[in-house]
Biopython code that builds the backbone (N, CA, C, O; Angstrom):
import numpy as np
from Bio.PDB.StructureBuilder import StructureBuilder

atoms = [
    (1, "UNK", "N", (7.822, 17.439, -8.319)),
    (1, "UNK", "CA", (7.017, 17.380, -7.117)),
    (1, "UNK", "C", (7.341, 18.598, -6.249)),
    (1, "UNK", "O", (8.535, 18.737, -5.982)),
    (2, "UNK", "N", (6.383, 19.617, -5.701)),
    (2, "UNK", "CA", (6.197, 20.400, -5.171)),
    (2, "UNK", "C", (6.848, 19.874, -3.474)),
    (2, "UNK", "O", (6.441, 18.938, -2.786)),
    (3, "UNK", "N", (7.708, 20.631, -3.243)),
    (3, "UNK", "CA", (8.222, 20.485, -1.626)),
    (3, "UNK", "C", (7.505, 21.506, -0.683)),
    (3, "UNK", "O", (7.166, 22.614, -1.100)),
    (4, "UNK", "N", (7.298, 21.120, 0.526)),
    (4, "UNK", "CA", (6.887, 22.092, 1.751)),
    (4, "UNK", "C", (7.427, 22.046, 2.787)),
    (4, "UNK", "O", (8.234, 21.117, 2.784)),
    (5, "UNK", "N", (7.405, 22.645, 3.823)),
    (5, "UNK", "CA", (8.388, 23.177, 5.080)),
    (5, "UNK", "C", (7.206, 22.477, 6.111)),
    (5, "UNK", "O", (6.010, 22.481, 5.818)),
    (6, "UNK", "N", (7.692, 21.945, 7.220)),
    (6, "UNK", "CA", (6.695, 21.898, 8.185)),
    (6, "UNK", "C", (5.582, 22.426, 8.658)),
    (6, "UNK", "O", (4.636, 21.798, 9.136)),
    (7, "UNK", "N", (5.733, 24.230, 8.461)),
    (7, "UNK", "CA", (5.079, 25.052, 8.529)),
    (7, "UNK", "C", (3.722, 24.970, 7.447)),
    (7, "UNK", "O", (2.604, 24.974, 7.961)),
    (8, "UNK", "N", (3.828, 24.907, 6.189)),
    (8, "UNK", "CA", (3.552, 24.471, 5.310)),
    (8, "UNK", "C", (2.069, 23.702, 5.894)),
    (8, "UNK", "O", (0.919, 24.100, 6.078)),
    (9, "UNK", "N", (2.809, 22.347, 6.073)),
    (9, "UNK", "CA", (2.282, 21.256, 5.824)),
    (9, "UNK", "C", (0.751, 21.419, 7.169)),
    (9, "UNK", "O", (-0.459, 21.260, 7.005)),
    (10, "UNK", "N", (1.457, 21.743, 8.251)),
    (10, "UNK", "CA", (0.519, 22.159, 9.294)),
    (10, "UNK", "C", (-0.773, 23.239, 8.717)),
    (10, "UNK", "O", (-1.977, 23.035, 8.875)),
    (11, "UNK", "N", (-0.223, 24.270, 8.106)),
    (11, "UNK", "CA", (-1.531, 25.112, 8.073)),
    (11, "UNK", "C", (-2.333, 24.363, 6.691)),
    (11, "UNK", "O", (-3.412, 24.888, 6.416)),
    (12, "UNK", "N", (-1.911, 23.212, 5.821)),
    (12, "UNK", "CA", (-2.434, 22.848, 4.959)),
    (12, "UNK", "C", (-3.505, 21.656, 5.397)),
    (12, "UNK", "O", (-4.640, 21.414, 4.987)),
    (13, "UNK", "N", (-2.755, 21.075, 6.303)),
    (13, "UNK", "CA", (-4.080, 20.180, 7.235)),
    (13, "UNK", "C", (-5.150, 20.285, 7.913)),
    (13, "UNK", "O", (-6.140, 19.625, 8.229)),
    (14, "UNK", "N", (-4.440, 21.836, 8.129)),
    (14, "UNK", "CA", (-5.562, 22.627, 9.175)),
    (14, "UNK", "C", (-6.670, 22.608, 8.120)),
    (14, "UNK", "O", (-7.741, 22.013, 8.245)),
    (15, "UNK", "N", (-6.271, 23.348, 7.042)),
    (15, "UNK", "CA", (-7.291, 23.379, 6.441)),
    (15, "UNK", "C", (-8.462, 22.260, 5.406)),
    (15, "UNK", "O", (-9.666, 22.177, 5.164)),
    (16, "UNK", "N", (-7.486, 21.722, 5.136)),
    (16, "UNK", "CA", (-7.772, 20.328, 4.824)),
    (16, "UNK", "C", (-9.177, 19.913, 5.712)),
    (16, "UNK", "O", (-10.241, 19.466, 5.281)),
    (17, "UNK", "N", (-8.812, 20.199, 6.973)),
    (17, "UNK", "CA", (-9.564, 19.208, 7.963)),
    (17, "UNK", "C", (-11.395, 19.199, 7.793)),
    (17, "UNK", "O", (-12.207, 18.559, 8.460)),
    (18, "UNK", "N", (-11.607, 20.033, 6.797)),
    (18, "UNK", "CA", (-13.192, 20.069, 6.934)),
    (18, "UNK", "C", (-13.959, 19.544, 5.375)),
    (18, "UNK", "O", (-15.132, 19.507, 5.003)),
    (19, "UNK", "N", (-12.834, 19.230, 4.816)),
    (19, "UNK", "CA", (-13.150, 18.742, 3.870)),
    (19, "UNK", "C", (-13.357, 17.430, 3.539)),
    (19, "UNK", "O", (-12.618, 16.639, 4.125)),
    (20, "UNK", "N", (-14.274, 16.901, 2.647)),
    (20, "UNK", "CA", (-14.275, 15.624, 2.546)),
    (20, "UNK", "C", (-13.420, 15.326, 0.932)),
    (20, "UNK", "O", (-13.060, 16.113, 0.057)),
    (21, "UNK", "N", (-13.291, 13.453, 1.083)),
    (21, "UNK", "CA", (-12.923, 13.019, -0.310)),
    (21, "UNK", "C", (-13.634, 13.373, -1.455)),
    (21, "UNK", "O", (-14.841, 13.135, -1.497)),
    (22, "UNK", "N", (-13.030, 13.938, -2.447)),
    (22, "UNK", "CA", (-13.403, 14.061, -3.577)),
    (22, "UNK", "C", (-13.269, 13.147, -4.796)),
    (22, "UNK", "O", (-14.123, 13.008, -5.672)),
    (23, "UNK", "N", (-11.834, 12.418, -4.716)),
    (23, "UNK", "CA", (-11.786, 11.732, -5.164)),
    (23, "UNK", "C", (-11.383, 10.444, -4.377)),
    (23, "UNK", "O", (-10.979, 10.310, -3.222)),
    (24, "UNK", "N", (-11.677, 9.338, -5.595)),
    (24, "UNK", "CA", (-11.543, 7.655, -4.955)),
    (24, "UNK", "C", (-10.942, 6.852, -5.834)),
    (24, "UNK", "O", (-11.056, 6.720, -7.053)),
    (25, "UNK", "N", (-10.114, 6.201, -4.808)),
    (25, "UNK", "CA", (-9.287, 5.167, -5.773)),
    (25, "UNK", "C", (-9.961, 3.984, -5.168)),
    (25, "UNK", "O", (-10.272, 3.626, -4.032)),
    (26, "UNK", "N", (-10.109, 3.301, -6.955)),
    (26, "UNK", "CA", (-11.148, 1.882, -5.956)),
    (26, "UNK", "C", (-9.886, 0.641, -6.760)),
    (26, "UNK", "O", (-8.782, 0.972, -7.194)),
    (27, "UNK", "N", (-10.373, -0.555, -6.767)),
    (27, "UNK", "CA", (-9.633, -1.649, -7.194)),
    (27, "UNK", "C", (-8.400, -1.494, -8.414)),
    (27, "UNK", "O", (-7.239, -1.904, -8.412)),
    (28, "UNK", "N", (-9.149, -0.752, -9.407)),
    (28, "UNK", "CA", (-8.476, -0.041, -10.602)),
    (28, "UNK", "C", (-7.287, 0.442, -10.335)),
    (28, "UNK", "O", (-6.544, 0.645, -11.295)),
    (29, "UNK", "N", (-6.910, 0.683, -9.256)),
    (29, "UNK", "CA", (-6.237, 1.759, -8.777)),
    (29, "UNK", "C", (-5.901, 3.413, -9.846)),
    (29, "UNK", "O", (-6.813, 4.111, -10.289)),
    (30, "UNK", "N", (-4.567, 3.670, -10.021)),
    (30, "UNK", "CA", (-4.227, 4.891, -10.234)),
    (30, "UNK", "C", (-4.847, 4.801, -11.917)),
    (30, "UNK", "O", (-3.917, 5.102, -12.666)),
    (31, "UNK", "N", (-5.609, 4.609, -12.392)),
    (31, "UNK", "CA", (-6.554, 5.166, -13.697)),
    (31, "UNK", "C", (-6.206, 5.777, -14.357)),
    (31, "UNK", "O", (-5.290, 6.358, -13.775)),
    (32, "UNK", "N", (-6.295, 6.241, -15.592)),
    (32, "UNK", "CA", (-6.342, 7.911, -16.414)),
    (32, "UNK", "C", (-7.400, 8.709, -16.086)),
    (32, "UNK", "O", (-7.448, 9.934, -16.200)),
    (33, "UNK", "N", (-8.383, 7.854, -15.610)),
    (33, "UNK", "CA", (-9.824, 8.713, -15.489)),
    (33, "UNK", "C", (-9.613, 9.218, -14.332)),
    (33, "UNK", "O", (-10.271, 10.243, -14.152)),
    (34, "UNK", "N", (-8.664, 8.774, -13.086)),
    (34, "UNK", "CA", (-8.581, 8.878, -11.589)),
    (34, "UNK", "C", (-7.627, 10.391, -11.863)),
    (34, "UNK", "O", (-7.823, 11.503, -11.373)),
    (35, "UNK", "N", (-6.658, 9.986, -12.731)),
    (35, "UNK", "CA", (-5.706, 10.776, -12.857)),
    (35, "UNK", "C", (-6.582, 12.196, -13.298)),
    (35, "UNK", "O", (-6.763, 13.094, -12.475)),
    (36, "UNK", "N", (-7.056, 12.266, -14.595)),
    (36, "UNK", "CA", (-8.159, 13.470, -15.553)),
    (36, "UNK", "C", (-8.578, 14.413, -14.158)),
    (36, "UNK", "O", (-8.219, 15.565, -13.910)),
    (37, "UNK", "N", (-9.451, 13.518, -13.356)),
    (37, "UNK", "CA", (-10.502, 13.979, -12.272)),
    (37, "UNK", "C", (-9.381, 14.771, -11.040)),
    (37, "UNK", "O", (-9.499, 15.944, -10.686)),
    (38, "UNK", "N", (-8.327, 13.817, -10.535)),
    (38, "UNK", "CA", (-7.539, 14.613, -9.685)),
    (38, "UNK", "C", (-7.110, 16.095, -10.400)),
    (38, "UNK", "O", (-7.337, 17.237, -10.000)),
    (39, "UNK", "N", (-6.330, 15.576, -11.737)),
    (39, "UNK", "CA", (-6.003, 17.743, -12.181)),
    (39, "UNK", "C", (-7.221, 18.427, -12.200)),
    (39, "UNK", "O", (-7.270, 19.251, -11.286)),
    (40, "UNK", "N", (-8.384, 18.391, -13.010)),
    (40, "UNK", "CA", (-9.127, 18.862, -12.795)),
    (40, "UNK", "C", (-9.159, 19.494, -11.598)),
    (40, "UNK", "O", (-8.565, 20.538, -11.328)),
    (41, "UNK", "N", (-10.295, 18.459, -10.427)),
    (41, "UNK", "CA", (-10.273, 18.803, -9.244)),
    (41, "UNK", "C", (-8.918, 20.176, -8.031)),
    (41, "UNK", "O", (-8.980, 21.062, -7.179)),
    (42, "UNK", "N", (-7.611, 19.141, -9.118)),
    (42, "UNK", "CA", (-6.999, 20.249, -7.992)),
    (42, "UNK", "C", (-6.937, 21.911, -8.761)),
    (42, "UNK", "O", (-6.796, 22.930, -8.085)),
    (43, "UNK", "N", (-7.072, 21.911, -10.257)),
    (43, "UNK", "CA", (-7.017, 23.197, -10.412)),
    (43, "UNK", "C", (-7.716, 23.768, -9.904)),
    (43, "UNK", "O", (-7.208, 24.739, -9.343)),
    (44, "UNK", "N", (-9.415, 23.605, -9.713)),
    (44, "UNK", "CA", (-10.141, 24.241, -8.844)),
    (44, "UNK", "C", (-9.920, 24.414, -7.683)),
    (44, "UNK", "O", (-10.028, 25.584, -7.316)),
    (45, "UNK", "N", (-9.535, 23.400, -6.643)),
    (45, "UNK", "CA", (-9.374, 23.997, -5.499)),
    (45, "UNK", "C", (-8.162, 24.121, -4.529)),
    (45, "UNK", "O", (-8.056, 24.567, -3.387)),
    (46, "UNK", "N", (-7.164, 23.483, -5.533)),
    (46, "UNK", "CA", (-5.978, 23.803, -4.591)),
    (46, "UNK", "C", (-5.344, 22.662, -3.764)),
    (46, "UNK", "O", (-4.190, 22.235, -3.795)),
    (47, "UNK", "N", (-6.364, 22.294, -3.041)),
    (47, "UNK", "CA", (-6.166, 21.393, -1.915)),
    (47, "UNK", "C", (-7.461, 19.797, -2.078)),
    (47, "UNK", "O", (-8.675, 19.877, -2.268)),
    (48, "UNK", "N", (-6.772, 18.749, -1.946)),
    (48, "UNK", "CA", (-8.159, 18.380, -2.177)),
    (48, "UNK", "C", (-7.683, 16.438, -1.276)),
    (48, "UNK", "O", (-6.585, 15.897, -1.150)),
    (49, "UNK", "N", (-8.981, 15.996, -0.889)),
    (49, "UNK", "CA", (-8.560, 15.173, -0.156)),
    (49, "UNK", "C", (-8.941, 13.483, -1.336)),
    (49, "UNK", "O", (-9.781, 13.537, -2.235)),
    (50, "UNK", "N", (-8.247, 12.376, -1.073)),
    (50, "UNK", "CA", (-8.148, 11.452, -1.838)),
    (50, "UNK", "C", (-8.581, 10.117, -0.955)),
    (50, "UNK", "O", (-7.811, 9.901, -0.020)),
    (51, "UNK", "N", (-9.480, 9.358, -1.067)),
    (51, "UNK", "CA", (-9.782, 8.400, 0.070)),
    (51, "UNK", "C", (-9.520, 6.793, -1.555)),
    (51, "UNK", "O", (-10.081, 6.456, -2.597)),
    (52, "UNK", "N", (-8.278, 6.352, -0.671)),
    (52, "UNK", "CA", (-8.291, 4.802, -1.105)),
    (52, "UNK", "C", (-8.649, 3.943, -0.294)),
    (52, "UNK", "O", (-8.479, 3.828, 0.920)),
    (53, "UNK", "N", (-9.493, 2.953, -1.533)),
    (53, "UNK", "CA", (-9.756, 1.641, -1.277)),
    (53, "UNK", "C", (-8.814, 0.224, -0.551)),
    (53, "UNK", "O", (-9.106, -0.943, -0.810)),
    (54, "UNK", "N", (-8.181, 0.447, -0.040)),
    (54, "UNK", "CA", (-7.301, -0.656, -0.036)),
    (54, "UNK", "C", (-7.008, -0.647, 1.540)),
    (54, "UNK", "O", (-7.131, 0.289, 2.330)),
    (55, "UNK", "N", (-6.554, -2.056, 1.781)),
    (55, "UNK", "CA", (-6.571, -1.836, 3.000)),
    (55, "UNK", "C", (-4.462, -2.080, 3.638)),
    (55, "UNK", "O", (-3.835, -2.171, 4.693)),
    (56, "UNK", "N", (-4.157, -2.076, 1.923)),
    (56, "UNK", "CA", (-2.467, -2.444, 1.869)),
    (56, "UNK", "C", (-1.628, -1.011, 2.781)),
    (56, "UNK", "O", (-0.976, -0.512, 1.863)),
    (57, "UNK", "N", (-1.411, -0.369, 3.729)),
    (57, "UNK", "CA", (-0.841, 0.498, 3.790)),
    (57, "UNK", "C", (0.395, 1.007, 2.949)),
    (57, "UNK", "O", (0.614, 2.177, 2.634)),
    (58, "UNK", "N", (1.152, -0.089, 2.650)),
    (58, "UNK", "CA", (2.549, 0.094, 1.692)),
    (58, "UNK", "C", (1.750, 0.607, -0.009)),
    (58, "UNK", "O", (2.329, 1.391, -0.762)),
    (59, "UNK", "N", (0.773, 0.161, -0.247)),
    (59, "UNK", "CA", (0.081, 0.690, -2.215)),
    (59, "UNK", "C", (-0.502, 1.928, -1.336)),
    (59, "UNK", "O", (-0.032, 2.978, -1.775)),
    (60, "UNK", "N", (-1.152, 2.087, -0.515)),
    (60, "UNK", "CA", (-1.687, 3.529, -0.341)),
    (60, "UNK", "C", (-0.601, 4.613, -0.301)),
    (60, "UNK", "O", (-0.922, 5.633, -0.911)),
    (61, "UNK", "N", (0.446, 4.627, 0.199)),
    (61, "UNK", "CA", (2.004, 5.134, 0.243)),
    (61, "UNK", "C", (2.654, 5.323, -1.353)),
    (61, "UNK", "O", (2.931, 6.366, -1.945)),
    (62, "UNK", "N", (2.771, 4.020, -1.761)),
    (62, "UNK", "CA", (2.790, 4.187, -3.251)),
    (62, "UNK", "C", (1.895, 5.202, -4.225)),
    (62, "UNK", "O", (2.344, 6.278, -4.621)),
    (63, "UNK", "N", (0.434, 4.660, -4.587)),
    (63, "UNK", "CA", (0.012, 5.676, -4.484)),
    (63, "UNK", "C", (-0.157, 7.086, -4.679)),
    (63, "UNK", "O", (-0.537, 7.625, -5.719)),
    (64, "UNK", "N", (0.300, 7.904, -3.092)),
    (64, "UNK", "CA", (0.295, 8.863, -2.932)),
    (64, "UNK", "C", (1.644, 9.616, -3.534)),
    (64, "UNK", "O", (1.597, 10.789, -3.905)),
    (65, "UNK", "N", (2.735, 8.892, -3.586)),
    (65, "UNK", "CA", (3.884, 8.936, -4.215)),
    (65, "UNK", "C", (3.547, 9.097, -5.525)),
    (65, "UNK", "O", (3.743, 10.207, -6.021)),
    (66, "UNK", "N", (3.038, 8.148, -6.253)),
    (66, "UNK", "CA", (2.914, 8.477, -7.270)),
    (66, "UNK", "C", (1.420, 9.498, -8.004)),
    (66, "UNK", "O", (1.564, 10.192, -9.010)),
    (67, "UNK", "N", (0.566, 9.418, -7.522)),
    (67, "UNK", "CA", (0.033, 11.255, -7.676)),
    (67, "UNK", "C", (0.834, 12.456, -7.618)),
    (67, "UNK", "O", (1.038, 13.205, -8.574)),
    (68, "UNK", "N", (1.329, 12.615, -6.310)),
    (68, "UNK", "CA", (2.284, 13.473, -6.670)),
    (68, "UNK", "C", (2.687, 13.947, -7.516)),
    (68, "UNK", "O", (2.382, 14.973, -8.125)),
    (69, "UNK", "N", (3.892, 12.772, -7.707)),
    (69, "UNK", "CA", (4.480, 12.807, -9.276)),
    (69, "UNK", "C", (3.701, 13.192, -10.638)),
    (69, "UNK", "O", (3.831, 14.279, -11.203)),
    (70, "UNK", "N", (3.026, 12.333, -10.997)),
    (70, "UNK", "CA", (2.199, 12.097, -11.875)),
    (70, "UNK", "C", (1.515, 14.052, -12.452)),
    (70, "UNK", "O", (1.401, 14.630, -13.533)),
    (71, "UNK", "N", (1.240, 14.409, -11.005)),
    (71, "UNK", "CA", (0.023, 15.451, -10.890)),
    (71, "UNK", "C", (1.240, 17.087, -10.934)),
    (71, "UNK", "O", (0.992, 18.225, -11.334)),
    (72, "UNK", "N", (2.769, 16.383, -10.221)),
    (72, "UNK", "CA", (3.781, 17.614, -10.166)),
    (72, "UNK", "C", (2.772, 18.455, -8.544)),
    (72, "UNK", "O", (2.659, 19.666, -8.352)),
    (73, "UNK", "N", (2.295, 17.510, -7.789)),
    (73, "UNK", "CA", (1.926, 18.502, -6.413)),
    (73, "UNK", "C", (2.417, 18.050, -5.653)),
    (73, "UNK", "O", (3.457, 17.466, -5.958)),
    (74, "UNK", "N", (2.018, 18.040, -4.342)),
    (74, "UNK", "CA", (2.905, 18.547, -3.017)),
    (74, "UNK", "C", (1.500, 17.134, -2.136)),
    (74, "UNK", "O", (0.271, 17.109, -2.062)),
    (75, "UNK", "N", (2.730, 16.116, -1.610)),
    (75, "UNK", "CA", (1.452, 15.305, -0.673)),
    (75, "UNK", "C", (1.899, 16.200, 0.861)),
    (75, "UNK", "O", (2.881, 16.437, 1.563)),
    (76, "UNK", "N", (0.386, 16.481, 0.776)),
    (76, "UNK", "CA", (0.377, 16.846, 2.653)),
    (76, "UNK", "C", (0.306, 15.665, 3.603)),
    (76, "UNK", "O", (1.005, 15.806, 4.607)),
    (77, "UNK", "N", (-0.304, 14.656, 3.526)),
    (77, "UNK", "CA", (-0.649, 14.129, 4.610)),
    (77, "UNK", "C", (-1.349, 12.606, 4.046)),
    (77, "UNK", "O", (-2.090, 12.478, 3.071)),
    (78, "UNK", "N", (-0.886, 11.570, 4.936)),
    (78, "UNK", "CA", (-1.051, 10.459, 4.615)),
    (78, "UNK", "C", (-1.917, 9.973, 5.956)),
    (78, "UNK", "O", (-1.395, 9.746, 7.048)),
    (79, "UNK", "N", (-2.835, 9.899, 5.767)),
    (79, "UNK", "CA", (-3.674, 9.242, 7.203)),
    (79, "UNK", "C", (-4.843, 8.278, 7.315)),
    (79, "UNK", "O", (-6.028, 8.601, 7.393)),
    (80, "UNK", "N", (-4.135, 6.545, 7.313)),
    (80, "UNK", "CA", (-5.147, 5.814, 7.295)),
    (80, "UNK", "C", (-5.487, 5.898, 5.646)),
    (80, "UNK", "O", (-4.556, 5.862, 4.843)),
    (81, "UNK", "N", (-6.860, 6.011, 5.206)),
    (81, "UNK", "CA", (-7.156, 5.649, 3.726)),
    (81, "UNK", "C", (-7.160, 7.098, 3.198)),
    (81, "UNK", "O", (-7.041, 7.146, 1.974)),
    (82, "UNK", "N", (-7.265, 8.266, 3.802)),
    (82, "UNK", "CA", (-7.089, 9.516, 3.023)),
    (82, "UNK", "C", (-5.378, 10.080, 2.848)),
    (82, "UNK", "O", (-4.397, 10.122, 3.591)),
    (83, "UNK", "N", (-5.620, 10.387, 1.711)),
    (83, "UNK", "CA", (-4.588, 11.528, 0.968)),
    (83, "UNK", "C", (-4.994, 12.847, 0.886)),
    (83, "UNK", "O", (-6.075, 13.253, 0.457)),
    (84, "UNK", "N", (-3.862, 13.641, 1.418)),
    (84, "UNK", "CA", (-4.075, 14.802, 1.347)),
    (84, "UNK", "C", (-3.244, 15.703, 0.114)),
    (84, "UNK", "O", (-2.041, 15.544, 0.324)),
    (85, "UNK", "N", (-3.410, 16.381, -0.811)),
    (85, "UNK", "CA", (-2.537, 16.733, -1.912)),
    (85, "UNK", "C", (-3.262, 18.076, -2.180)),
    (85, "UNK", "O", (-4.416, 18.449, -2.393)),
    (86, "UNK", "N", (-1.858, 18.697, -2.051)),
    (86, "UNK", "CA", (-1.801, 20.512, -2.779)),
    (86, "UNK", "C", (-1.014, 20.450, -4.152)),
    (86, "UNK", "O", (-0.167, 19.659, -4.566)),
    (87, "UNK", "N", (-1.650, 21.662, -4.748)),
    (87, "UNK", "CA", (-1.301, 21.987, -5.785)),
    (87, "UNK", "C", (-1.629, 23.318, -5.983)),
    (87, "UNK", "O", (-2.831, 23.569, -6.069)),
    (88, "UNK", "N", (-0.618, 24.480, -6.100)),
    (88, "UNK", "CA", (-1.051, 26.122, -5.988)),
    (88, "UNK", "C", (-1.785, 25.778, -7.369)),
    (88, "UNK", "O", (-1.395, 24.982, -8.223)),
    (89, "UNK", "N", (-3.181, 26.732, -7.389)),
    (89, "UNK", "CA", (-3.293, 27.201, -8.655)),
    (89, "UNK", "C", (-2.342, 28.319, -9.511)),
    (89, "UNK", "O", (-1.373, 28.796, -8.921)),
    (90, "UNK", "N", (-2.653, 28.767, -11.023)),
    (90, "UNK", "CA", (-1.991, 29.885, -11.644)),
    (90, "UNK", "C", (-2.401, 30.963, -10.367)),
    (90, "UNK", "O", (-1.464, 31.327, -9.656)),
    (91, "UNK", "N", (-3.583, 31.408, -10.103)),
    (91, "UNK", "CA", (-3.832, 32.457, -9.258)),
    (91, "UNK", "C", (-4.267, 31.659, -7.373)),
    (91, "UNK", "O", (-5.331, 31.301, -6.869)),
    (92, "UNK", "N", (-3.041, 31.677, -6.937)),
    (92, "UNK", "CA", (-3.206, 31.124, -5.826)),
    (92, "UNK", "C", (-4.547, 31.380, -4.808)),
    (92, "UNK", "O", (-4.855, 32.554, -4.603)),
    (93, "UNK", "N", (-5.240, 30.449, -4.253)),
    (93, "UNK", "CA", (-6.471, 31.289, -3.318)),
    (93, "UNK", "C", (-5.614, 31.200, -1.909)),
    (93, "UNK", "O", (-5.779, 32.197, -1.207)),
    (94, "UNK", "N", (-4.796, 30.272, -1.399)),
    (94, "UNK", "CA", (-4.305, 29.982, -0.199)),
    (94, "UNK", "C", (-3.264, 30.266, -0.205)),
    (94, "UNK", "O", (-2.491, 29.699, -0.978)),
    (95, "UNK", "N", (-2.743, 31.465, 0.833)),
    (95, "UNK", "CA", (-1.675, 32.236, 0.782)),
    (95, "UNK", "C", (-0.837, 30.808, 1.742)),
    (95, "UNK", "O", (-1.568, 30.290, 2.586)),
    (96, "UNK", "N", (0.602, 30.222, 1.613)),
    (96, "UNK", "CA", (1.165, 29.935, 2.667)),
    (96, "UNK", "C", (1.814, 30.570, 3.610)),
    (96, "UNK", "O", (2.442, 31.576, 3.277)),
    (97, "UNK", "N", (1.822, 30.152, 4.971)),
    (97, "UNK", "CA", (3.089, 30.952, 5.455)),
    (97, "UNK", "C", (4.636, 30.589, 5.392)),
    (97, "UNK", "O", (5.473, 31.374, 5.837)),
]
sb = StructureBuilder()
sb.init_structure("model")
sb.init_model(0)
sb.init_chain("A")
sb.init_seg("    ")
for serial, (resi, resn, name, xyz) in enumerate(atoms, 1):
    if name == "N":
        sb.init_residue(resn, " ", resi, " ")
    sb.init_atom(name, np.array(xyz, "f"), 0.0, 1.0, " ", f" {name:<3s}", serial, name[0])
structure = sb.get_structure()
């Protein structure tokens, strides 16, 4: 799992912020197909936002814990039903500071 600095995490929300969910976790929860679609998704863009179904705060936490893992990225931000998760590509587009 990819670690970040405060600094980090701030300019990753920033950017985050205009984006919508791409992916969804519904009843199924964490899937292979959920899983396929998140790498995918993050090789393309890096950054990408995750909206769960559930209204458990402690499995949405889980979860995001386990994407992470699963995916080897970096969770930015846990808020309410969205996940926020980085993952540099091979050729980074988002420089950090």
């Amino acid at each position: 799992m990819i670690s970040l600095t405060p600094a980090q995490r701030r300019f990753l929300r920033g950017k985050a912020h205009g984006l919508q969910p791409v992916i969804m976790i519904g009843d199924a929860g964490l899937s292979a197909a959920v899983l396929k679609e998140a790498t995918s998704t993050l090789a393309r863009h890096e950054l990408i936002k995750v909206k769960v179904h559930s209204d458990d705060r402690e499995q949405r936490k889980h979860l995001l814990e386990e994407l992470c893992t699963q995916l080897d990225a970096a969770a930015v931000q846990h808020i309410g039903k969205i996940l926020i998760i980085y993952k540099p590509a091979e050729k980074p587009r988002l420089t950090l500071p």
